[in-house]
VMD Tcl script that draws the C-alpha trace (Angstrom):
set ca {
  {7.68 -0.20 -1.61}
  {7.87 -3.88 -1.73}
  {8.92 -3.72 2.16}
  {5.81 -1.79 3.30}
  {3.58 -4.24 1.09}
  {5.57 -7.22 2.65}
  {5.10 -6.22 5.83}
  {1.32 -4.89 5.30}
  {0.75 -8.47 4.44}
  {2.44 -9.77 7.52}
  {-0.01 -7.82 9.66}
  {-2.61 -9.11 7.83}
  {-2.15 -12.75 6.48}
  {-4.91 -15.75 8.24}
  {-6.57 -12.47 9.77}
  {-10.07 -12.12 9.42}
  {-11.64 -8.32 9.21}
  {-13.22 -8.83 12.05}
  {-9.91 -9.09 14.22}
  {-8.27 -6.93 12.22}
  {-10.37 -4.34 13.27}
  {-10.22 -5.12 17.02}
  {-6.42 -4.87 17.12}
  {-5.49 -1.19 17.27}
  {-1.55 -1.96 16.92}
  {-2.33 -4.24 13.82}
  {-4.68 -1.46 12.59}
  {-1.95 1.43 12.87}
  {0.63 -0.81 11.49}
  {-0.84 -1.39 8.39}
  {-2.01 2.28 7.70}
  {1.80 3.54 9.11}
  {2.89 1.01 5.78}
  {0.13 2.37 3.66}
  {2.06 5.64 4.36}
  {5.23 4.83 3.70}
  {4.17 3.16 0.82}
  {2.46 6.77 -0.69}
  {5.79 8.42 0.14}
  {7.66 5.97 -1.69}
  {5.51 6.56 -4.88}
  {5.84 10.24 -4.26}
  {9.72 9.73 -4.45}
  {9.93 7.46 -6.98}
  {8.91 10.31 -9.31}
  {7.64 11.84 -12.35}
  {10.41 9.46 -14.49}
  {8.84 6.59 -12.81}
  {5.61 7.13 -12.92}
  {6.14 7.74 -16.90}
  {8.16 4.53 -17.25}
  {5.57 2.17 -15.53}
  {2.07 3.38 -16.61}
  {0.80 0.20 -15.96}
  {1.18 1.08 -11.87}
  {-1.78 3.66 -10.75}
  {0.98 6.25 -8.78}
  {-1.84 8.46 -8.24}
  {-3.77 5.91 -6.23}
  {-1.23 5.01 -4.28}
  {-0.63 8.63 -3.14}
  {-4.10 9.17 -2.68}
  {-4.26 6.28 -0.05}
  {-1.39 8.46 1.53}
  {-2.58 11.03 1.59}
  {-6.26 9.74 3.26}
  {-4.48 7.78 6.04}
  {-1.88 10.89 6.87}
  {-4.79 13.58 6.66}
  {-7.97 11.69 7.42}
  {-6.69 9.61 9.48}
  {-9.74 9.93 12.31}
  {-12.06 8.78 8.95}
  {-10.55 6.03 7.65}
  {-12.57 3.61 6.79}
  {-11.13 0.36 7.88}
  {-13.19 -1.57 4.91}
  {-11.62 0.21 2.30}
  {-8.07 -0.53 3.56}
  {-9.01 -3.95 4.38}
  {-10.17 -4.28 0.49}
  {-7.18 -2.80 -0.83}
  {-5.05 -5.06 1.22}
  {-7.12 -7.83 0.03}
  {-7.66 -6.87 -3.81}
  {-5.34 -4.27 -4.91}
  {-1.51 -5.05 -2.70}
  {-1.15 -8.59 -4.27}
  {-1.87 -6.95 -7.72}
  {0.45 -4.27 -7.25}
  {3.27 -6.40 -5.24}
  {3.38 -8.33 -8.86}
  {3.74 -5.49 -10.83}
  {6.32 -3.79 -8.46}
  {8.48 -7.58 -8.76}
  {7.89 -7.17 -12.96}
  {9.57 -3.79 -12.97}
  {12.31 -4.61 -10.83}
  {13.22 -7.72 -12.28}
  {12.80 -5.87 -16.16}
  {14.77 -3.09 -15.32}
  {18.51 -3.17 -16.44}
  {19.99 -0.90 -13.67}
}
mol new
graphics top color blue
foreach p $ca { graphics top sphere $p radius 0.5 }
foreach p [lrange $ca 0 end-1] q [lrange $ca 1 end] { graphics top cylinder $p $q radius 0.2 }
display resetview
């Protein structure tokens, strides 16, 4: 998970919206990540998910799920926001767990 949210933010670091938007590869290649980030969380399970509380699984696989299914829809805003506001958030609490957990 930490590698798609690395490399989401590689894609998207000292990039305004505004080019984000015009560059189709950049576009794809952070909604590809946003993807593999969803099946990650869908892997990680029902133990994890009941372990960590404090990281939203369900949002995660919703995002998923809208850039697999609606993928025509998206609306580039909302991933730019989540990129913005929600990956740094979550990148921290991913870091927490792994460094708390003893195996």
């Amino acid at each position: 998970m930490l590698v798609a949210i690395d490399r989401i933010h590689s894609y998207t670091v000292d990039v305004t919206f505004e080019q984000f938007r015009a560059s189709p590869m950049r576009v794809e290649a952070v909604l590809y990540n946003f993807a593999v980030l969803g099946e990650a969380a869908n892997h990680a399970g029902r133990h994890a998910a009941a372990a960590h509380p404090e990281i939203v699984w369900s949002d995660i696989r919703a995002m998923r799920n809208v850039v697999v299914h609606e993928y025509a829809g998206v609306r580039l805003e909302t991933i730019w926001e989540t990129v913005q506001r929600d990956l740094p958030r979550l990148r921290e609490k991913l870091v927490s767990v792994l460094n708390s957990d003893p195996g």
